[in-house]
C-alpha positions as CSV (number, residue, x, y, z in Angstrom):
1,X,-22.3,-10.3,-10.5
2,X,-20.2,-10.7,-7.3
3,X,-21.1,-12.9,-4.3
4,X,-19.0,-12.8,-2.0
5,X,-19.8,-14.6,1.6
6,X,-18.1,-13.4,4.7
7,X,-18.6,-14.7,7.5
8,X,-16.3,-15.4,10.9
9,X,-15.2,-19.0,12.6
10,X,-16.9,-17.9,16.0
11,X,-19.8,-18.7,18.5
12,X,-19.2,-16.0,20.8
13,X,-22.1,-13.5,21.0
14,X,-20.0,-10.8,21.1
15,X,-16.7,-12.0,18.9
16,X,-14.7,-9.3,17.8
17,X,-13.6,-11.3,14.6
18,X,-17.0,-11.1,13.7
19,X,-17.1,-7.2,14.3
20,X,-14.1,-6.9,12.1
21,X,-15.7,-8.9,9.2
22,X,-19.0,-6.2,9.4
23,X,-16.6,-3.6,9.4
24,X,-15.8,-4.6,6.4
25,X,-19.0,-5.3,5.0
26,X,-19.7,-1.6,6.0
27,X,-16.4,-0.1,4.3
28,X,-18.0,-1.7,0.5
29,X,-21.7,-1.6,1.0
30,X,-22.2,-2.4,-3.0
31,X,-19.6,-4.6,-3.2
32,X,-22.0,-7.9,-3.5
33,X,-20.4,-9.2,0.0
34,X,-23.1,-11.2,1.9
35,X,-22.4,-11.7,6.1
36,X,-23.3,-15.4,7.4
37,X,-23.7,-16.1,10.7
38,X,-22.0,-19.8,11.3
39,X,-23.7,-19.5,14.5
40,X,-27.4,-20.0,13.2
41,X,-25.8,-24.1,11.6
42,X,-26.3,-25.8,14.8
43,X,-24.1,-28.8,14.0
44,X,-23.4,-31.5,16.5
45,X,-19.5,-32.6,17.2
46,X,-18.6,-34.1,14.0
47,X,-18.2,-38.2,14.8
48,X,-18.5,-40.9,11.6
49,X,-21.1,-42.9,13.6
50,X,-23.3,-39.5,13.7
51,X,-22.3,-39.1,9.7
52,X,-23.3,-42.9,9.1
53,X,-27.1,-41.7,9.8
54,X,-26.6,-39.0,7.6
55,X,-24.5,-35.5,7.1
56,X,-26.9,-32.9,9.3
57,X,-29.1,-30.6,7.0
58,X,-27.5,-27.8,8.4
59,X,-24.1,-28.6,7.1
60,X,-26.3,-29.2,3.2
61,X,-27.8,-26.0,3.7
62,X,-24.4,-24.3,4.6
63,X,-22.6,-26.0,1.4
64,X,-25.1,-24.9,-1.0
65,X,-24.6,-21.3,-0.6
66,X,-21.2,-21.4,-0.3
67,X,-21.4,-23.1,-3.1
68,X,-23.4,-20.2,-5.2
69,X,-20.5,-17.2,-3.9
70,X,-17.8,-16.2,-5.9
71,X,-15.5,-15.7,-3.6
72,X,-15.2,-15.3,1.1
73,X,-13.9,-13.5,2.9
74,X,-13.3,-15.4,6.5
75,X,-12.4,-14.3,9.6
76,X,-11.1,-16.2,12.5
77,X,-10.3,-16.2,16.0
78,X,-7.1,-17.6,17.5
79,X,-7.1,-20.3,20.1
80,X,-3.9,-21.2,21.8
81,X,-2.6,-20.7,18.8
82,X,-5.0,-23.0,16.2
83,X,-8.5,-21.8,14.8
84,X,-11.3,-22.4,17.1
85,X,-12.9,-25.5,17.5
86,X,-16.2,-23.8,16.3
87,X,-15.1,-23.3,13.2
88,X,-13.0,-26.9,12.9
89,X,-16.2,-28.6,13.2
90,X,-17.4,-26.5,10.7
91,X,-14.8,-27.4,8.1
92,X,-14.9,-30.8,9.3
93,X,-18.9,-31.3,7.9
94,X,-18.6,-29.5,4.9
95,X,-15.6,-31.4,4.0
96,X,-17.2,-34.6,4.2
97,X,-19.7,-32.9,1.2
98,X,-17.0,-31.9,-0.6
99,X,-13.2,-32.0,0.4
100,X,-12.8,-28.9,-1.9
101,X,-15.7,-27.1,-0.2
102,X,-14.6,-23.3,-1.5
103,X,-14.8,-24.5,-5.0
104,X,-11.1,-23.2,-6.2
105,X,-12.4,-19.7,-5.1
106,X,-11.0,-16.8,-4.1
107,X,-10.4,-16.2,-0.2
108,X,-9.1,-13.2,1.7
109,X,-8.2,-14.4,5.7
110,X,-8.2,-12.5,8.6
111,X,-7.8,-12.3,11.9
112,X,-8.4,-10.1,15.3
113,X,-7.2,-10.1,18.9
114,X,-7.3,-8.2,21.9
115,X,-3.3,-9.0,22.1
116,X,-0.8,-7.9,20.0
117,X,-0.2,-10.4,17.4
118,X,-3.6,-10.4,16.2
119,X,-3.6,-14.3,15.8
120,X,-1.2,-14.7,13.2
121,X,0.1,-18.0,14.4
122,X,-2.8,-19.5,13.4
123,X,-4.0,-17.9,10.5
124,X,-0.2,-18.6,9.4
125,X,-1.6,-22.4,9.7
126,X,-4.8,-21.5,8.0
127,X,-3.1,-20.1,4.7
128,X,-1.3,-23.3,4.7
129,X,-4.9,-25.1,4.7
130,X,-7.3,-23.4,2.8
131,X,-5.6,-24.7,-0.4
132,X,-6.7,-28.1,0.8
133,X,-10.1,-27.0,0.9
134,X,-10.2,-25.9,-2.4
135,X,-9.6,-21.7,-1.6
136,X,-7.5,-19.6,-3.8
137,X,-6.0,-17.9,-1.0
138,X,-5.7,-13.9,-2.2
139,X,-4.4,-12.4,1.1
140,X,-4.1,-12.3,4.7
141,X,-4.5,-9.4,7.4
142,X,-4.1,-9.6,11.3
143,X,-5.3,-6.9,13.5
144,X,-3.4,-6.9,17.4
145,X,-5.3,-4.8,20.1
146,X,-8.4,-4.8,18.8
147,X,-10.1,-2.7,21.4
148,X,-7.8,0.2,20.9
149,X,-8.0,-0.1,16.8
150,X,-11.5,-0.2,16.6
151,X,-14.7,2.5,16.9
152,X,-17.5,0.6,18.9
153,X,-19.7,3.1,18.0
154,X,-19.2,3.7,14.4
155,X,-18.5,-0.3,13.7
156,X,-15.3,0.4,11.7
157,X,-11.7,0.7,12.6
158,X,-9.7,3.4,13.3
159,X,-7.0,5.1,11.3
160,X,-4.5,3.7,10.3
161,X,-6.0,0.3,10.4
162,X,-9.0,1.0,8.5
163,X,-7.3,2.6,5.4
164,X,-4.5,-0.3,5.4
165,X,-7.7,-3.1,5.6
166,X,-9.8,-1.1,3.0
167,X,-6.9,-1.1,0.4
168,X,-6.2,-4.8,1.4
169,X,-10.0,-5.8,0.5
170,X,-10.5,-3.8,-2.5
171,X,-7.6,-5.4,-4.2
172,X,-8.7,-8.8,-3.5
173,X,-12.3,-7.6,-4.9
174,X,-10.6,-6.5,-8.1
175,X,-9.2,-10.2,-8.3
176,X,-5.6,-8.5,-7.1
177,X,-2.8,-11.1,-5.7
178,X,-1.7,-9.8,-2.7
179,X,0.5,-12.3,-2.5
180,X,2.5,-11.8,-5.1
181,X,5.6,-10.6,-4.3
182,X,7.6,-13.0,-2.9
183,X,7.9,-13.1,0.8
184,X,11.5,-14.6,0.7
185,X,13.1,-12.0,-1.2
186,X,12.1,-9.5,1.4
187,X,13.8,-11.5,3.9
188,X,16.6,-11.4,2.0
189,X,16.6,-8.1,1.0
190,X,16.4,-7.1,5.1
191,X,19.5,-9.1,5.5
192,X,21.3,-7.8,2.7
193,X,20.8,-4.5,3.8
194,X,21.8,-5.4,7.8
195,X,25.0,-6.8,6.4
196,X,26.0,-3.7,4.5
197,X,25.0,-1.2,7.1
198,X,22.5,0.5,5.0
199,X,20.4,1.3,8.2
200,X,17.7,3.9,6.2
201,X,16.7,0.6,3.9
202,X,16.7,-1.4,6.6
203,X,14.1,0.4,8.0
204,X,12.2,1.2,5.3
205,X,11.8,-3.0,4.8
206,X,9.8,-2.9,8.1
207,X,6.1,-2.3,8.1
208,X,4.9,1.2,9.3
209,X,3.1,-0.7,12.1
210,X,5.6,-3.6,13.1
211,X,5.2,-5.8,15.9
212,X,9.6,-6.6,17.0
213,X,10.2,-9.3,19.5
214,X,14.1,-9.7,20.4
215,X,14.6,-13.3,22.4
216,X,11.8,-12.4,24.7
217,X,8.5,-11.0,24.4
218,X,7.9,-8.6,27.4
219,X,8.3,-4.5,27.4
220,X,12.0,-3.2,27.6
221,X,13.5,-1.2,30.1
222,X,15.1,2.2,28.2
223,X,18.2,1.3,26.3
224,X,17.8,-2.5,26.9
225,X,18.4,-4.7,23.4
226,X,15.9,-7.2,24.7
227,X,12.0,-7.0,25.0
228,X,9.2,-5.9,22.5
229,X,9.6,-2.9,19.6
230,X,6.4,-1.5,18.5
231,X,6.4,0.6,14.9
232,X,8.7,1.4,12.3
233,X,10.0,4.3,14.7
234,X,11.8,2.1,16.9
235,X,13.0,-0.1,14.4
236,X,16.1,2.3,14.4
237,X,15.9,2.5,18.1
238,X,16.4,-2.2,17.9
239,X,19.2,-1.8,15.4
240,X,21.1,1.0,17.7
241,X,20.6,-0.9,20.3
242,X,22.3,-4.3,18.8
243,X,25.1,-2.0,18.1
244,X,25.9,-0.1,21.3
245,X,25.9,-4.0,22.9
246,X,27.7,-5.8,20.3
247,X,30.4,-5.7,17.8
248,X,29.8,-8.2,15.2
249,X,32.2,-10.0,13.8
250,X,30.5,-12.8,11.9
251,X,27.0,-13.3,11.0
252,X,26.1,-16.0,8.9
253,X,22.6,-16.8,7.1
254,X,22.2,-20.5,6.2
255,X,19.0,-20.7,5.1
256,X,15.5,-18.4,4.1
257,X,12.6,-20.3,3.8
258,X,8.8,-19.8,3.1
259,X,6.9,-21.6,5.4
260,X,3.4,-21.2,4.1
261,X,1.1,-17.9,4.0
262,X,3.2,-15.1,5.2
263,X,5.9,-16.5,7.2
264,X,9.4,-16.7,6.3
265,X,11.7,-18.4,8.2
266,X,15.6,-18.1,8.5
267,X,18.3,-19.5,10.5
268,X,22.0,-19.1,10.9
269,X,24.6,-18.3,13.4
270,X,26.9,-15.5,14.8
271,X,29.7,-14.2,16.7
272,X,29.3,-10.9,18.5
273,X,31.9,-9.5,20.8
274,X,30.0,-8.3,24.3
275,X,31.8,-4.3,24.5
276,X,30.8,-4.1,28.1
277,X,32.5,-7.2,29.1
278,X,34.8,-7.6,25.9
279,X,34.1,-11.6,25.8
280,X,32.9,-13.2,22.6
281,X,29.1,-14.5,22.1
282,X,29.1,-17.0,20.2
283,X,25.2,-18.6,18.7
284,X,22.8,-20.2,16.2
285,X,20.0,-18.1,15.8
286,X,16.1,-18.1,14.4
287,X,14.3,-15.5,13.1
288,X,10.6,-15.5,12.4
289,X,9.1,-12.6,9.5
290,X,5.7,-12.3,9.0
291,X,5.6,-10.6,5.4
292,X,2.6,-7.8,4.6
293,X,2.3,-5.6,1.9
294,X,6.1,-6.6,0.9
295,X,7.4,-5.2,4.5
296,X,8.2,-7.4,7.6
297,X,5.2,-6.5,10.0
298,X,6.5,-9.0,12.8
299,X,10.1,-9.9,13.4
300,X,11.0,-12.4,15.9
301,X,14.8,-13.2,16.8
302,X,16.0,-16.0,19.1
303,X,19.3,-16.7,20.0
304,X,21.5,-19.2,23.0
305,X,20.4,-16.9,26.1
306,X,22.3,-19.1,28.2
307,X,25.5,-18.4,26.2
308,X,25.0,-14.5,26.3
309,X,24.5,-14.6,29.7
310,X,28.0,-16.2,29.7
311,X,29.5,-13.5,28.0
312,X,28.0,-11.0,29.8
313,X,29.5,-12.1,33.1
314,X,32.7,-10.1,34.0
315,X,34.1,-13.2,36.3
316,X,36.2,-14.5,33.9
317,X,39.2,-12.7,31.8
318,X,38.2,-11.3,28.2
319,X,39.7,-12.0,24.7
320,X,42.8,-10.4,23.5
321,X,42.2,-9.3,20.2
């Protein structure tokens, strides 16, 4: 039979991370899933000279029944940008038990925010971790604006979320990868389709509920290229914008990457002519993808601002071409 602990890397009373996780809990009520509150292990600050009297029996006690579960699901808040310090200390005792505390066991991560981003930076970090600490990561799942996303009084999330989470968690009961498909090739396959124009697959490559940050990460006056993008809506809304600004006439991908967990990362360079000012805009750029359920749910693209700003000034003569 199932055991599966869940349980969420926070000491805050009130910790939304931990709300989600009992969401969840509430969503598979037979499911053999077991909440823990971390919160009851009062652990001191982990220090060799306080492990050279002895690991604390609260850190034993802690081990030993993650040691009879079959599986976790964790939870865990962000904190600029790394996993609280809560839950470091945390890992930091059980490891010195066992350095391969989950037991090669299944894990499914998540993560809540009141922001956008849900804390995926972090849990980014933690899917590149949990290997080390002997989980079988199985998935990952980030929830931005948690306040607005979830039902206080019912303790679950609302639709859409909660049917997207609820698919997410039953395939990782039924021992489903969802990590499967290969995060790169979506990259790639978003690329491909930019190239040729095929705007209608580009689109359909972004998540229904994709987060879009293009060079800077504030809302966007109407019409501006520039700013945030929320949903697969305005996904064609970003790619008419880059062409009502810019004629491209190179683009060059040098490299896609998988940089752990869910994030892909590319780089390249291009050469845009500016129609407003008809001056070229030459650049490297970066993009960040964050891969779910084979879709990009968050795209973030950097480029030379200083070199755009260049080419948008109308104080010197354009190109002949």
């Amino acid at each position: 039979m199932k055991k599966i602990i869940a349980f969420a890397g926070s000491n805050n009373p009130d910790s939304i991370n931990e709300k989600l996780v009992k969401s969840v809990i509430q969503e598979f009520p037979d499911s053999g899933i077991e909440f823990i509150d971390l919160k009851i292990f009062e652990l001191p600050l982990y220090s060799q000279a306080i492990e050279g009297i002895g690991v604390p029996e609260a850190a034993k006690v802690l081990f030993h029944k993650m040691n009879e579960a079959t599986g976790f699901i964790m939870a865990s808040p962000e904190h600029n940008g790394l996993p609280s310090a809560f839950l470091k200390n945390i890992v930091d005792w059980l490891s010195r038990i066992d350095q391969q505390f989950f037991g090669n066991k299944p894990i499914f991560l998540m993560s809540t925010s009141p922001g956008s981003t849900g804390g995926r930076s972090h849990l980014d970090l933690l899917a590149r971790l949990v290997g080390r600490w002997g989980g079988n990561l199985m998935g990952t799942y980030s929830l931005g604006n948690f306040h607005k996303s979830y039902n206080a009084e019912e303790g679950t999330l609302l639709e859409p979320y909660r049917a997207e989470l609820k698919h997410k968690i039953a395939m990782f009961l039924a021992g489903k990868d969802d990590l499967q498909k290969s995060k790169v090739d979506v990259v790639k396959a978003y690329f491909d389709a930019f190239s040729e124009g095929r705007t209608t697959d580009v689109i359909q490559l972004f998540h229904p509920h994709c987060y879009i940050v293009s060079v800077k990460e504030e809302e966007r006056n109407e019409g501006a290229l520039h700013g945030t993008y929320h949903g697969r809506e305005e996904v064609g809304e970003f790619l008419s914008n880059i062409s009502n600004m810019f004629q491209t006439k190179s683009f060059l991908v040098k490299e896609v990457c998988s940089s752990g967990g869910s994030l892909v990362l590319a780089r390249g360079s291009f050469s845009h002519l500016v129609r407003s000012t008809g001056k070229l805009f030459n650049s490297d750029w970066v993009q960040l993808c964050w891969i779910q359920d084979g879709m990009i749910k968050e795209y973030r693209f950097y480029e030379d601002s200083a070199a755009l700003i260049a080419a948008m000034e109308n104080n010197t003569p354009a190109l002949e071409l």
